[in-house]
C-alpha positions in Angstrom: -7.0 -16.6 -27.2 -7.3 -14.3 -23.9 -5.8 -11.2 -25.9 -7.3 -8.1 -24.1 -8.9 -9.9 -21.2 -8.5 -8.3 -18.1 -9.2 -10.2 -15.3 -7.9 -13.1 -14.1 -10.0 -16.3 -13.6 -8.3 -18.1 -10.5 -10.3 -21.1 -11.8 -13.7 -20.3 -10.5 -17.0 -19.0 -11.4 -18.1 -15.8 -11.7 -20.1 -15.4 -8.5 -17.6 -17.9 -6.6 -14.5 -15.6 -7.5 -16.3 -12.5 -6.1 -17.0 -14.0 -2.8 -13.3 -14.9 -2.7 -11.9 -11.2 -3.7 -14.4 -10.1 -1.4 -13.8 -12.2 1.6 -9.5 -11.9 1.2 -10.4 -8.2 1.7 -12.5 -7.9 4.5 -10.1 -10.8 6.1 -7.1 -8.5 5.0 -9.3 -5.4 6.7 -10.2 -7.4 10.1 -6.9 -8.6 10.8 -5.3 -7.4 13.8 -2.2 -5.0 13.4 0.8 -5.7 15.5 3.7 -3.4 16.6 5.9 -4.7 13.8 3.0 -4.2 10.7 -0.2 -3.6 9.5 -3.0 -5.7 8.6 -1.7 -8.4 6.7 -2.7 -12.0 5.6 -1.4 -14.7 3.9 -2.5 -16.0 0.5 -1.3 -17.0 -2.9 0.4 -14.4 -5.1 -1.8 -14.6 -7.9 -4.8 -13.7 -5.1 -3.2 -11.5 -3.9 -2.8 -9.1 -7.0 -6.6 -9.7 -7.5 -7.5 -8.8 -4.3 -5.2 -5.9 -4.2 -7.3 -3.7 -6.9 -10.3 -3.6 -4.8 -8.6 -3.3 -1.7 -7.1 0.4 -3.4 -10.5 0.7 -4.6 -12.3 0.6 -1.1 -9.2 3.2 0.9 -10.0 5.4 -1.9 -13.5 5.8 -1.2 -13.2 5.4 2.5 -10.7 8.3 2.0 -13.7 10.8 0.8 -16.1 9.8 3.9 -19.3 10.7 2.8 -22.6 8.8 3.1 -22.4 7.8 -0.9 -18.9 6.5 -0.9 -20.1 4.9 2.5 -22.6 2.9 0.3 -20.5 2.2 -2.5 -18.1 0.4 -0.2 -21.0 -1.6 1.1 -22.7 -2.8 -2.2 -18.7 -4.0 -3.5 -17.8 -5.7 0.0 -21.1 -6.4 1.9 -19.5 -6.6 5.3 -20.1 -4.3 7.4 -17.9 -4.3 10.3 -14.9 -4.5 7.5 -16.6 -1.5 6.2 -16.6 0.1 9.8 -13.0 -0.6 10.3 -12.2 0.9 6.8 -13.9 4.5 7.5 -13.1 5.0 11.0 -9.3 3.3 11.1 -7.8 2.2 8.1 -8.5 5.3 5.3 -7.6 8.1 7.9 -4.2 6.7 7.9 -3.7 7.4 4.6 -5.1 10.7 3.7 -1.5 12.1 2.7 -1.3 9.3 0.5 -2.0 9.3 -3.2 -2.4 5.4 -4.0 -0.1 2.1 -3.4 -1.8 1.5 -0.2 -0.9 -2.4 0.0 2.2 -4.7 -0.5 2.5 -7.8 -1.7 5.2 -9.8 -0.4 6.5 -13.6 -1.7 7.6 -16.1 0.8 9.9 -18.5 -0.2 8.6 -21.8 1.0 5.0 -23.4 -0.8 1.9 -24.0 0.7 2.2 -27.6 2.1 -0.6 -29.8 0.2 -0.3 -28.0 -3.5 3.0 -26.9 -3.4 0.9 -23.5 -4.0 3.4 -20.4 -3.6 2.6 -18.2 -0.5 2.7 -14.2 -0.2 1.7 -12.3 2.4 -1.0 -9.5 1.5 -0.5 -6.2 3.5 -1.7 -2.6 4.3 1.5 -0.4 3.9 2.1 1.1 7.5 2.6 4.6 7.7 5.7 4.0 10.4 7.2 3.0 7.1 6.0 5.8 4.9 8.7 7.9 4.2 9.0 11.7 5.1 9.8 14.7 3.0 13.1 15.4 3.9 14.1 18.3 6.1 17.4 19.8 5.2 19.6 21.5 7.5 20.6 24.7 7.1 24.0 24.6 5.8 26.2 28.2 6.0 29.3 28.1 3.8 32.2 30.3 4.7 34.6 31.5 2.6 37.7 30.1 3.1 40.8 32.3 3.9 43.8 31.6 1.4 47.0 31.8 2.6 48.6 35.2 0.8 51.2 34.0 -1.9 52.5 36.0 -4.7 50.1 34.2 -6.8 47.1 35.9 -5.1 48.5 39.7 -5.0 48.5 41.0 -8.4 51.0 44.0 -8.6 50.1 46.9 -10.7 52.8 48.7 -12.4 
């Protein structure tokens, strides 16, 4: 039974499912934004939602900047210039942001071959992040009621 077993296997090896978490993310770091979106690549769901925990895990430390999380990014994804592109573009980008930092999103048509279903793994763009919302000044004036024998009260 696989009660309380938390990751998922992917059917590979130990050391051959690291290199694959590891090597979606610096891919998914790499990639070139366009105008439309972020940094995003395409990969199987299930991947995907591995991939995405470490992916957090990294913006989070490139988010602090300092020499130790510097190294601590380096000994979880050994690659350097995904590393490089994490502390000096990607993390800055999100420094307002407390966590969800990527999006998974399904496609509807199957990996040709497999019949595998396809996702796309993205960075959330900030374009996208929404803004506290400024409200306008509003001024209510009283309204003037037309005088009826309703509104005068007579004293006797």
């Amino acid at each position: 039974m696989r009660h309380r077993k938390a990751n998922r296997k992917l059917g590979r090896r130990t050391s051959q499912r690291k290199a694959l978490i590891r090597n979606l993310v610096a891919s998914l770091f790499l990639a070139q934004p366009s105008e439309d979106h972020a940094e995003r690549i395409h990969t199987t769901p299930e991947k995907a939602k591995v991939a995405r925990r470490l992916a957090e895990q990294l913006i989070t430390l490139g988010k602090k900047g300092t020499l130790a999380a510097r190294r601590r990014a380096l000994q979880r994804l050994p690659n350097k210039a995904a590393v490089r592109k994490l502390f000096a573009e990607i993390a800055p980008r999100y420094t307002n942001r407390q966590g969800g930092y990527t999006r998974i999103l399904h496609l509807g048509n199957r990996r040709i071959g497999d019949d595998a279903p396809q996702a796309i793994f993205e960075l959330v763009g900030i374009a996208e992040e929404p803004e506290t919302p400024v409200r306008p000044e509003v001024t209510v004036e009283p309204e003037d009621k037309p005088e009826t024998e309703a509104n005068h009260k007579t004293e006797e």
